[in-house]
VMD Tcl script that draws the C-alpha trace (Angstrom):
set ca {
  {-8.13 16.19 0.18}
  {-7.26 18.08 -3.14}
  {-4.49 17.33 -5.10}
  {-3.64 20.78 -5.36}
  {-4.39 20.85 -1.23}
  {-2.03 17.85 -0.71}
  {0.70 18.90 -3.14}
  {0.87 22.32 -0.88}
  {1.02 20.14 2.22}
  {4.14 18.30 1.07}
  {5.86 21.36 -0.40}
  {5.51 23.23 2.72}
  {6.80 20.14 5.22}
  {9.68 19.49 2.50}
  {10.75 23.10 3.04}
  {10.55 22.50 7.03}
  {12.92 20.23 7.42}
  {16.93 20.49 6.72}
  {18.87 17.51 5.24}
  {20.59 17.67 8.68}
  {17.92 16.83 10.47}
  {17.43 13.42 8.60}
  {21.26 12.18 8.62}
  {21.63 13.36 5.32}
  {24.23 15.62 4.04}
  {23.53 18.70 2.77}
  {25.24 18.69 -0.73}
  {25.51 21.54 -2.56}
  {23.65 24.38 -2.58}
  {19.95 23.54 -3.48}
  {17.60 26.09 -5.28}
  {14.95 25.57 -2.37}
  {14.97 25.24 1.14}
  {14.06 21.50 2.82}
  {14.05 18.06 1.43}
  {13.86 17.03 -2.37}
  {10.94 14.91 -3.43}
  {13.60 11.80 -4.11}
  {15.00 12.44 -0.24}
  {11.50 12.19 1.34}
  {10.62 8.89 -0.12}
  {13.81 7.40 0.80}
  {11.45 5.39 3.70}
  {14.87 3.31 4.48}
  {15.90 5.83 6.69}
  {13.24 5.67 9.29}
  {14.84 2.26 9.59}
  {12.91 0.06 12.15}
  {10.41 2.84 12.84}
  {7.02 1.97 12.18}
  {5.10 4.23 10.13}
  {1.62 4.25 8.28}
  {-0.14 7.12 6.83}
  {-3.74 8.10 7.21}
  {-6.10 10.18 5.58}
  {-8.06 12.87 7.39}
  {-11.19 10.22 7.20}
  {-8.74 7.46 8.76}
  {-8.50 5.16 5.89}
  {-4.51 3.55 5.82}
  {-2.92 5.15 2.20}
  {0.57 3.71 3.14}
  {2.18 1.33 5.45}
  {5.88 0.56 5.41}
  {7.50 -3.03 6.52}
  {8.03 -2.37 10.17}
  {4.68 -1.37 10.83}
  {2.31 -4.14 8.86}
  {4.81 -6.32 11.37}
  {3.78 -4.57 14.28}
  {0.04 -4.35 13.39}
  {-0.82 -6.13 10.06}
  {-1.41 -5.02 6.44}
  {-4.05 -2.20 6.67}
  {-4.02 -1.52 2.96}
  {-6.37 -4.15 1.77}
  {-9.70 -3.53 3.17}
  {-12.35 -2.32 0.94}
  {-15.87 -0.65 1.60}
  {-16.49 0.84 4.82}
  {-13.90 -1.31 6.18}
  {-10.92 1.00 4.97}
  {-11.81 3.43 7.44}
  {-9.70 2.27 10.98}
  {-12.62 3.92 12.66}
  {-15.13 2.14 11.37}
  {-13.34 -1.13 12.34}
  {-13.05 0.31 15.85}
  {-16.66 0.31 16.52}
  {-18.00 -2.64 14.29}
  {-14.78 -5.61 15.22}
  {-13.91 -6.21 18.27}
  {-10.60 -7.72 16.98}
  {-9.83 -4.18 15.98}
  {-9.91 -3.03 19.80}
  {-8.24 -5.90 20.91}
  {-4.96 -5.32 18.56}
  {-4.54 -1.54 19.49}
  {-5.49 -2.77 23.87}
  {-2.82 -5.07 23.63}
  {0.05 -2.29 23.22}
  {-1.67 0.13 25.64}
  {-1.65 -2.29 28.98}
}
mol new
graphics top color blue
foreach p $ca { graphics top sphere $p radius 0.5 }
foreach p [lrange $ca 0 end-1] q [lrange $ca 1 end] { graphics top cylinder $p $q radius 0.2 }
display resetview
């Protein structure tokens, strides 16, 4: 993805969402509809919600705490081994993890 492509992205799923809608308070009156950039990475408020992001190719760009606890650090790999795909088909350990929370 672009930068310009993924700066777009955000800008239009910032204006999407109210400060309502995230427990936050609405303030005064803002210049823009939707969340400011400091509001969307305060990743405290998803709490104990796991979370990772993933690029359209699969490879892990950002994990917070609760989810490297519920399925380990993702971040690290290099090579072909970024991409969770990739792991999918060439580890078996990679099947097992993601079996494991679908019995």
């Amino acid at each position: 993805m672009q930068r310009d492509q993924l700066a777009d992205f955000l800008r239009r799923r910032r204006s999407a969402i109210r400060p309502a809608e995230v427990g936050l308070a609405g303030g005064p009156r803002r210049r823009t509809a939707g969340l400011r950039r400091e509001e969307v990475a305060m990743l405290d408020l998803l709490g104990d919600t796991p979370a990772m992001v993933l690029s359209d190719l699969g490879e892990v760009l950002a994990q917070n705490r609760a989810s490297v606890l519920l399925a380990g650090d993702h971040t690290g790999f290099t090579g072909d081994r970024r991409y969770r795909v990739y792991r999918w088909f060439t580890e078996p350990a990679a099947r097992a993890v993601n079996h494991r929370y679908t019995r």
